[in-house]
Structures are given as C-alpha cells and as structure tokens.
C-alpha positions, 0 to 999 in steps of 0.5 A, a space after each residue: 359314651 363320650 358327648 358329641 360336639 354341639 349335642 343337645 343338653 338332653 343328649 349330654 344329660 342322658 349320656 353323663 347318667 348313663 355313665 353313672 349308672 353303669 359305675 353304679 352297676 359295676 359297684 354293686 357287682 354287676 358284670 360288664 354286660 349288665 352293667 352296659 346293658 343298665 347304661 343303654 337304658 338310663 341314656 334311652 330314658 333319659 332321653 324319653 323323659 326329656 321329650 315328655 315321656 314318664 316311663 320307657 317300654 323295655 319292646 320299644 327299647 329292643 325295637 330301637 337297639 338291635 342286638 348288633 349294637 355291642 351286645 344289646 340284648 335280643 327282646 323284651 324278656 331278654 332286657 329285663 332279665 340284665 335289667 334286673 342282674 344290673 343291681 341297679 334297677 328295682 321292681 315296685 315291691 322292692 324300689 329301694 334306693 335304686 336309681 331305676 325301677 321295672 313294673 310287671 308290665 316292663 315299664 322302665 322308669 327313673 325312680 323319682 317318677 315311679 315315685 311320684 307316680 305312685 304317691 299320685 295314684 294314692 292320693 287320687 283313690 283315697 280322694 274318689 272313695 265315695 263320700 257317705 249317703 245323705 239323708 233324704 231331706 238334704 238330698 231333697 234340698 240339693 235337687 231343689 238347688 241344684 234345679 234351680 241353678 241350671 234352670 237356664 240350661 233347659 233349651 240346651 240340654 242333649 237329648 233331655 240330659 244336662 251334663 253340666 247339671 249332671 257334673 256338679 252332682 257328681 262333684 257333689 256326690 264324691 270328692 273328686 270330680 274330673 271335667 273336661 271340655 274345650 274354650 267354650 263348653 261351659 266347664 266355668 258355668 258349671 264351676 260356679 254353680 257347684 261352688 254355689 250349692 256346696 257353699 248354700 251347704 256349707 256356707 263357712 267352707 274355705 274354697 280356693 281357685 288355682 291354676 298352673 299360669 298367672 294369666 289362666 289364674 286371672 281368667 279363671 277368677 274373672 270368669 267366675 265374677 262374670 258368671 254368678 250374676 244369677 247368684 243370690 246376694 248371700 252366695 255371690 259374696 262366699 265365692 271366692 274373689 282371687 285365684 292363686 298359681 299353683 307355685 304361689 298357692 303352695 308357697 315356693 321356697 327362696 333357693 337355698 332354703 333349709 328344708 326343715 320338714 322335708 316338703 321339697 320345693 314348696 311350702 305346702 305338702 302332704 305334711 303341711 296341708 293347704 288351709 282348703 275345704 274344695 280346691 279347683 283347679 283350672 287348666 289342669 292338662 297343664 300340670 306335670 307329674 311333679 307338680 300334680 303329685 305335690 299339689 293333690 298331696 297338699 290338699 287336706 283329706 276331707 276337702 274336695 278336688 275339681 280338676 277342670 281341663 281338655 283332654 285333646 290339648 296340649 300336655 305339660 312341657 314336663 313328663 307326664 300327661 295327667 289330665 288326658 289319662 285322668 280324664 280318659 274314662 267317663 264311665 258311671 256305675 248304675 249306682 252313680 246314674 241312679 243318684 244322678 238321676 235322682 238329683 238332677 230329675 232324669 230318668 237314669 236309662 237317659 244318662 249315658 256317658 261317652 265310651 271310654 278311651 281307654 279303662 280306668 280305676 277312677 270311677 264315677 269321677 269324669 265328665 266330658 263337655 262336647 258342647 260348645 257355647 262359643 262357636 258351632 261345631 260348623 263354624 270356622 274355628 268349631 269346624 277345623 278344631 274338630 278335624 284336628 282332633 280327629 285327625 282329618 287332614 285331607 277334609 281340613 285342608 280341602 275346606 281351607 283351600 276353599 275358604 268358606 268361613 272368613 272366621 279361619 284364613 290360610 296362607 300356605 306359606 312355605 318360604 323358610 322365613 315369612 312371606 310378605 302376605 304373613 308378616 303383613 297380617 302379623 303386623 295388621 293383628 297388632 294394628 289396635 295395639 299399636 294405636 291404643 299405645 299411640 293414644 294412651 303414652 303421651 309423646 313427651 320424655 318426662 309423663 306423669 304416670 297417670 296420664 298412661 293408660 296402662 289399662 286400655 293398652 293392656 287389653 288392646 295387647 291382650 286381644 291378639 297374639 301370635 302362637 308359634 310351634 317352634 322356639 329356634 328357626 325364621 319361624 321361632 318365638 325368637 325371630 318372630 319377637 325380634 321381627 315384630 319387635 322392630 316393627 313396633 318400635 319403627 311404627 311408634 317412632 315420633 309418637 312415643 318416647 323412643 328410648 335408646 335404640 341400643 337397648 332391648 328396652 321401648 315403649 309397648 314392649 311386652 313381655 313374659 316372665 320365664 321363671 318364678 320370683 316369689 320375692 317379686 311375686 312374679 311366676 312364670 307366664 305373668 305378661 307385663 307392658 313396657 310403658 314410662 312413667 313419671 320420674 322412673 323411666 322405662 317400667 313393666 307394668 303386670 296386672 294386680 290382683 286387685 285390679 290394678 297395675 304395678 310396676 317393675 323396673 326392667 333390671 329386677 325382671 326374673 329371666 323373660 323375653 318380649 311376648 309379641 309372639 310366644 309359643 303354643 305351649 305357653 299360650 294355654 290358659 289364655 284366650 285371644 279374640 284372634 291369633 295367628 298360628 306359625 308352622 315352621 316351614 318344615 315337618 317338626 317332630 313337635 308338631 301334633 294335632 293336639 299342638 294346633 288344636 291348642 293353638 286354633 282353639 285359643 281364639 274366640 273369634 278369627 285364626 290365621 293359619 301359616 303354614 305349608 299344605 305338608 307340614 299343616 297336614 301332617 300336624 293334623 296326622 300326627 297324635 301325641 303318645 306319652 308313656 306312663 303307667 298311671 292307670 296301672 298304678 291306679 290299678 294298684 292302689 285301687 287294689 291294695 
C-alpha cells in the first residue's frame, strides 16, 4: 500500500493508517488474511472520514471491494466475522483500546469518533429529560408572559398555530430544545423572547450566545440587540450584549500546553464546566462531531441548551452532520401538545408538527420554522431555494431560463474560466465597495488614522460577496481572489495609496483569518480590511466586539487569504444583501443541492448564479448522505 506520486493527503493518510493497523493486526496475532482485511478497511474509512462521513457501512464496504480484489471477503457478514478475527476492532460493549470499533448494526468506526459519538448521545439524553411540573400560578404566569411576548405574531400564525410561540415553550418546558428554520424565519425573533420569559423567571440567570464563526457570533449578538426593542426596560438590559465563538467560549489552549486536567484542546469540559444557566447556540449545522461533543460537554447539568440552526444547509467540513440528525424528528407526545396547548392558549388537537424525517430518541425537543419572513415562498430567492431543497432541477432551470423575478439572474456559463458577462458582474458587485474605499482612505502616503472611514468601508464590503463551490480550478476561491484582487488594485490606482505592487499587500484587501490565534484573539472566519494608518503603514482592521475596530499588522496575521471570494462552506453564518454563486464549469463530487441552497440562501435581496444548465442541475439532484449512527447511539443511551 505504497502512496502514489502526487496522491491527496487524504489518500497518503488513509494508506500509512492502513499500514499500521494491519502491523497492529498482526502483533495481536491475527493471520495475514485478517489481518489484510483489517488493513482494507482502515484505508476505506479513513478515506470516508475525510469526505465527512463518522462511520463506514461494512454493505457499502463489500459493494466496493469485490472478493477478486486479494482475497476481500464476499458480504457484510463475511467482513464482520475478519473484522472482528483481526483483534484490532472492538464492539461497543467491549471498545477497549482498539483502534476500530464495529456496532450491531455494521458501522465500522475509528474508535475516537465512536467515542465522541457517544459521550454525544449521553450528553444530549441527560440534557432532554424533562425538567419537573411547575406550579399552576408560574405556569399562569409563564402563559401571560409568553402571550404577551408574541402578541405580534397574531397575523402570522399558521392556521391558528404559532410556532414561534410554541418553541419558546418547548425550551422553556425542558432543557433542550432544537429550532431550525432558514435566513429568515424568525429563529432570532423566537430566541429573544425565550430569553426574555426565562430571564422575568430567573432574572440572575447567566445566559451566553455562541457560534461556531466570528461573523455568525457578531450576527447573532447584533440581531438579538435589533429584536428586544419591544423588551421592558428591565429585561433589555439582562440580555446578553456579546456573543463568543465556540473555541474562545471554551478557551483554546496555546499549542504545547500541559494538560493537566485532561480536557484536550479547550479549557473548558465536562470536568471544568462553563459558568452558563442557558447556552444558545446559533449556526449550529456547523459544528462537528468533536466540537458539538466538547461544547455540550462543557455545559453544566442544570443549564439549558438552544441549538439554532437549518437542516437543509450545509454540514460541518469536519465529520459528522449533528444538527440535520438532531433536528430530524419534530415529533411531540400528547403530553407535550397538552402543556403547549396549555401555555400558548391553543387547543392541543391544532398543534401538529411536520412528519419526521426519520425516528429519533430525542422527543418533545425540535421545531422546524417553514416560514419565511424575508422573502415569499414565490420570490426569487424563496422560489429556487425551495426547488434546491426538493430537488426540482428541470422546474428550476425552466423558470430561470425565463427570468421572471429580476431578484435571481443566471448566466449559464460554461467556459472553463469566466465569461466576460460573469466577471463583469463580479466586478460591478463590488462597484460600491470600491467607491466607499475611493471616498473613506485619503489619496496621500502618510494619512491619519481618523480620517479613514474603516466603518463605511467595512459595511460596503460586507453588502456582497462572491461564494464559490470549489477551492482549486479558473473557478476556485484562489483564482477568483487572485482575479478580482487585481481588479481592485487597478481600479483604485491614483485614488489611493498603492503600495508595492510586488506585495500581496494594498489598500481594500480583504481578508479571512484561517486559523485560530487566541493570543491575537483571532478565530478562524474573522474578516478584516486592509487599510493605512498614521504612522504604521498597511494594517487590517477587524471588528471589535465593542463596536469598534482594531488593527493588526499584516506580519502577525495567523494563516489567511484575501476574502473577495470565498467558499460556501466558509459563508454560512453570514448574510449579504446579494451574492454571486460560481459552479465550476464541470460536474463536482462536492456539489449538492444543500451547497447551493446555503450559497442562494446567504442573500437578502439578489443571486447571481454562474453556471452550466448540466452541472447547476445536477447540483440540484445531488443530496448529501453522511454516515453516522447518532440516532443509534441515542437509541442507547435513551435506554440504558
């Protein structure tokens, strides 16, 4: 199992694992078919885990690998019986230290995602069992408040039913609760009058915001803000004012720290838990495995947690797909509809909640939002969202070929690099960026500081972007970058300092942080804008979280690349006013209708697609399966 010249890092990983559990095989004794058999396996999981997959189906497994293929046993049964005579892979009554585990139901994992997988499925059953029956005057009082709070709502409600309404009663009915809905259907609205009817409760309770990306984090603080105007006095000022990144809520620890109290990678864990009464999580389909598992594992017991998030988007890059399977059933006891029914004033006969997508052990804990507020279900944007997510390609393409809704324009473009029609538009996206840097950075080499306004150029740029499905290729982050990099710089020569054209450095070059520097207080995802100031040069100025801005010199920048374009992946947890989708000009295994549903549904207002008619339909045909056994593993614990 030697690597090839010029094979992926993915494929040289999955090949020197393969080569150590087969040694690992044989020094446990097992024979050389076994062992082989052991080795086949690490390197198909490894390679699955890398394209996002938790676990691995030993079917799956036997499909791919013929018994032709040096002795690759013939089925299912047939791998699990040399699986389990390798005497590397363990079952979940009896993991050990191996480096594989096999469940009942032939899910092959690596043992460390087992493991998380698991610790997840604890936390979250522990965390659902319902919280003891109030009294009758608080539950009165939790009505009122509750009525008063969504009194608003009264024109929207669906057929008599508010679902907002109902969620904040479910969250405040148990411990956990699970919302998802798309941009626009009210998920913030809901959060804040939650937080306002717990905080009238409990008004010493310690709430904290969070999201996985710096800019979801700022989103979500500043939407809260924006929504409590209708908040008493009193209650507007318990909200909380600042929301954290998941890694800096849990503290990340300097490389090469000691780990004294074996909590890995964070400072906060199951053994050092987070100083929280309610925790709320925005952005949710964001998180991994790992980080989900350490996050929840940080809350203390008796706090509460709210994961807001959307099912149909895009999963974490890492493995796992945590929200889609914790959102996936949004069932509701007769129970829980008679104490809905019950706070929220509605007959319990009326509360029927969407067929699940498939059975989960978490009941009485999800809420879908199917509402949008933004934009119609008939609008552009509302329109091919919808028939992204169900996967009507011919319908899509037909009504974009006609181009009734000027919110949504498709270039079918199928040149390998740009045509000139999609850079033009490109370029004109940017067109007010471009003049706020004309008008905010004086055209002279040494400027004061206070006469660059960072503030109008950073909400200029913030107004578009351009989201690209593919990283390499005339269609990738990198060459779009380096593209529109040098449109800008030509377009602001003579109006702007220039700096030296050898460097990667100029005046309006944005750029995305790429890795997380706690020292810097910088995380993966944080933007900044390149602009001068007095007596320092070049500098990249980040939002603050006290409003402001700060400076940091380009030479102490954690790992990072300009930010004119980025990838969809990278774009969730931020909204633009429009954005311009790029589909490479050729069928992608990384293209799915969840893709381009995130992509089309970062924009409030206008989408520009790119694309070829095959590969944009084909985007849309193409759902996203991710192996994982979290619903098993619920199963488990909800049973143990």
């Amino acid at each position: 199992m030697n690597a090839l010249p010029g094979s992926s890092p993915e494929a040289t990983l999955a090949e020197g694992f393969a080569r150590h559990v087969r040694q690992w095989a044989l020094s446990q004794g097992a024979d050389d078919g076994a062992a082989a058999t052991a080795a086949r396996a690490a390197q198909a999981l490894s390679l699955a885990t890398s394209a996002g997959h938790v676990c691995l189906m030993l079917a799956e497994l036997a499909a791919a690998m013929t018994p032709a293929e040096g002795g690759a046993p013939a089925d299912a049964p047939a791998w699990r019986t040399a699986l389990l005579a390798s005497g590397v892979v363990g079952i979940p009554e009896l993991p050990g230290s191996r480096p594989l585990i096999l469940d009942d139901e032939d899910r092959l994992y690596l043992h460390r995602h087992f493991d998380f997988e698991r610790r997840l499925a604890q936390r979250l059953v522990r965390c659902a069992a319902p919280l003891p029956v109030v009294d009758a005057a608080r539950r009165a009082r939790t009505a009122q408040q509750l009525a008063t709070l969504f009194a608003g709502n009264a024109g929207h409600a669906d057929q008599g039913v508010d679902w907002q309404q109902l969620a904040a009663a479910l969250a405040l009915r148990g411990r956990l609760s699970i919302i998802s809905g798309g941009p626009g259907t009210g998920k913030t609205t809901t959060v804040v009058n939650l937080l306002a009817c717990l905080l009238a409760q409990q008004p010493d309770a310690r709430v904290v915001l969070a999201a996985p990306t710096g800019k979801a984090a700022a989103r979500l603080a500043e939407a809260l803000r924006s929504r409590a105007a209708h908040l008493a006095p009193e209650l507007q000022a318990r909200l909380p004012t600042e929301a954290f990144t998941v890694h800096r809520l849990l503290g990340v620890r300097p490389e090469g720290a000691a780990d004294a109290d074996n909590g890995g990678p964070f400072v906060h864990h199951a053994g050092r838990p987070l100083a929280l009464d309610a925790l709320v999580v925005d952005e949710a389909s964001m998180l991994d495995l790992a980080l989900a598992t350490r996050l929840l594992e940080a809350v203390p017991e008796h706090a509460r947690i709210i994961l807001l998030g959307d099912k149909d988007q895009l999963s974490a890059v890492e493995s796992g797909a945590v929200f889609a399977e914790l959102s996936a059933d949004p069932s509701l006891s007769p129970a829980a509809r008679r104490d809905l029914a019950a706070l929220c004033g509605v007959a319990a006969e009326r509360i029927v909640p969407a067929a699940p997508l498939r059975a989960s052990a978490l009941h009485d804990s999800v809420v879908w939002f199917n509402r949008n507020f933004r934009f119609a279900a008939d609008s552009g944007i509302g329109r091919l969202a919808a028939d992204t997510v169900a996967g009507r390609a011919d319908a899509a393409l037909a009504w974009l070929r006609r181009g009734d809704d000027p919110s949504v324009q498709w270039i079918d473009d199928a040149q390998p690099g740009l045509a000139p029609a999609t850079l033009a538009a490109l370029v004109a996206g940017y067109a007010p960026y471009l003049a706020a840097l004309q008008t905010g950075v004086p055209g002279m080499a040494d400027v004061d500081r206070d006469s660059v306004d960072v503030a109008a150029i950073t909400e200029a740029f913030g107004r578009f972007r351009v989201l690209c499905a593919v990283r390499e290729g005339p269609r990738g982050v990198a060459a779009i970058n380096e593209v529109l990099g040098h449109q800008l710089r030509l377009a602001l020569a003579g109006t702007a300092p220039a700096g030296d054209t050898r460097s990667p450095w100029f005046v309006g070059r944005p750029v995305m942080v790429l890795r997380n520097d706690p020292v810097l207080k910088l995380f993966n995802g944080d933007i900044g804008i390149t602009l001068p100031a007095a007596g320092a040069g070049l500098m990249v100025f980040f939002p603050a979280t006290d409003g402001g801005f700060r400076a940091v010199a380009p030479l102490r920048l954690p790992a990072h690349q300009t930010a004119l374009a980025m990838t969809v992946h990278k774009s969730q947890g931020s909204e633009f006013d429009a954005v311009a989708v790029l589909l490479p000009a050729q069928r992608s295994r990384v293209l799915s209708r969840e893709l381009l549903y995130t992509a089309v549904t970062r924009a409030r207002r206008q989408v520009l697609l790119a694309a070829p008619s095959a590969v944009l339909a084909a985007a849309i045909s193409a759902g996203t399966q991710r192996h994982s056994g979290l619903l098993a593993r619920l199963r488990d614990a909800m049973a143990a």
